[in-house]
N, C-alpha and C positions, 0 to 999 in steps of 0.2 A: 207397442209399435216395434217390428222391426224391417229390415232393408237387408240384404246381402247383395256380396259380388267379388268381384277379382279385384277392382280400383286399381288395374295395372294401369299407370301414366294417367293420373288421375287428372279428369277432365273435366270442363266445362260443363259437360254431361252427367257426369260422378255426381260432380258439386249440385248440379240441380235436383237429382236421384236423392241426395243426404237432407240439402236443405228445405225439400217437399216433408220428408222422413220425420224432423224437429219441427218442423210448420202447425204438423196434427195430432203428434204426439210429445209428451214431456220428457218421460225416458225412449231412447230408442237401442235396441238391440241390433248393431249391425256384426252381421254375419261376413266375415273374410276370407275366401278361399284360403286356405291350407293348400302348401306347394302340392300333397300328395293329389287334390280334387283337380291343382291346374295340370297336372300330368293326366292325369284321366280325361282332360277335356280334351285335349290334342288341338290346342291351338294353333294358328295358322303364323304362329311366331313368337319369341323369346319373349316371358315375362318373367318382370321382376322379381326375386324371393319375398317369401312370407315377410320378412322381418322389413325390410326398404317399405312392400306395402302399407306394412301397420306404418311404420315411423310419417310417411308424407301423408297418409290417414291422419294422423294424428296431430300435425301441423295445422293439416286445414282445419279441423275440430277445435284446434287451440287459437287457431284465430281468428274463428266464427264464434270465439267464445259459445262453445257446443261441446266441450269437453266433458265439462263435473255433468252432462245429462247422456251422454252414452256409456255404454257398455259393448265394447268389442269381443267377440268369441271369432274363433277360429271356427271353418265351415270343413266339414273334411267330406262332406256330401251335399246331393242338392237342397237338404231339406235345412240340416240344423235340428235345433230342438222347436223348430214351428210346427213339427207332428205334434210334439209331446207335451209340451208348455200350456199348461189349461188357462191360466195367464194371461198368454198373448191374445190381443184383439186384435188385430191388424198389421196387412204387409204393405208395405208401400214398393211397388215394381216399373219397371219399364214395361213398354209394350212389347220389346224381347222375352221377356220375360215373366210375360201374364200366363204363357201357359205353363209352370212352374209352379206359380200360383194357385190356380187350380187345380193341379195335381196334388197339393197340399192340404187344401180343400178335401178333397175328396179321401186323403187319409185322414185326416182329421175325424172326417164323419165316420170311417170304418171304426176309429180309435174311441166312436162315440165322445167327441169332444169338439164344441162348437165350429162352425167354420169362420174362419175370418174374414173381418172386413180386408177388399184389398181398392188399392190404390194406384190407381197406373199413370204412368210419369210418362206424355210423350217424348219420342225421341229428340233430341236438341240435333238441329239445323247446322251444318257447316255454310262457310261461304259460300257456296257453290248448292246450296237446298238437300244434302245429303247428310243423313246424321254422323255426326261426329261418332267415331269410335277410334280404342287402341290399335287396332291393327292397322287401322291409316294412318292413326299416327308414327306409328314405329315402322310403317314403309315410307314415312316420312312426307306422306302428302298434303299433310296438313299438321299447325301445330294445335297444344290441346284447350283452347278457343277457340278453334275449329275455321281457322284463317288455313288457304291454299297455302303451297309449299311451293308445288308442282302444278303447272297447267299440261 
């Protein structure tokens, strides 16, 4: 089983993301953007360093008692080793993110190695019926339980 992403200002959202993640698998592989991947996204605002992200990663893992069953790898691209890992069964995603997915899929089968099961996680709801994400959070319209800020 694995999961990847940013978990920059890790959310209500994140948390749903990780704990669907451990719900269907026993280990899970989750994948963390690497600062050089978040430079290449061209985010539409400041996010946190690799290292802050592992560390409140790692918090909420430790107090979901979900720690001793993950495995954190640093992601320096969109894929990871979910091309490569004959291994892996299954990605657990967002619906941002399903077609990432499938593009994984689809090298997978080039690489002649199974495709995976995937799993898609809908987006979690803010107050206001719009999903929660970082960027609203860090423009401050919301905090990350996805309560208004700003009307």
């Amino acid at each position: 089983m694995a999961v990847g992403g940013t978990f920059d200002e890790l959310h209500r959202g994140h948390k749903t993301l990780l704990l669907k993640a451990f719900e269907v698998g026993d280990h899970v592989v989750i994948g963390l953007s690497s600062d050089a991947l978040v430079r290449q996204m061209n985010k539409p605002h400041v996010t946190a360093a690799y290292d802050e992200r592992l560390e409140n990663l790692e918090v909420f893992l430790r107090d979901s008692e979900l720690l001793g069953r993950a495995e954190v790898v640093a992601l320096d691209d969109a894929y990871g080793t979910s091309i490569s890992d004959p291994y892996l069964e299954a990605l657990v995603v967002s619906e941002e993110t399903r077609r990432t997915a499938l593009k994984i899929n689809e090298l997978r089968l080039k690489a002649e190695l199974s495709p995976l099961a995937i799993i898609t996680v809908s987006m979690v709801p803010s107050q206001n019926c719009t999903p929660i994400s970082t960027t609203r959070i860090r423009k401050g319209e919301m905090d990350k339980e996805g309560r208004l800020l700003k009307i």
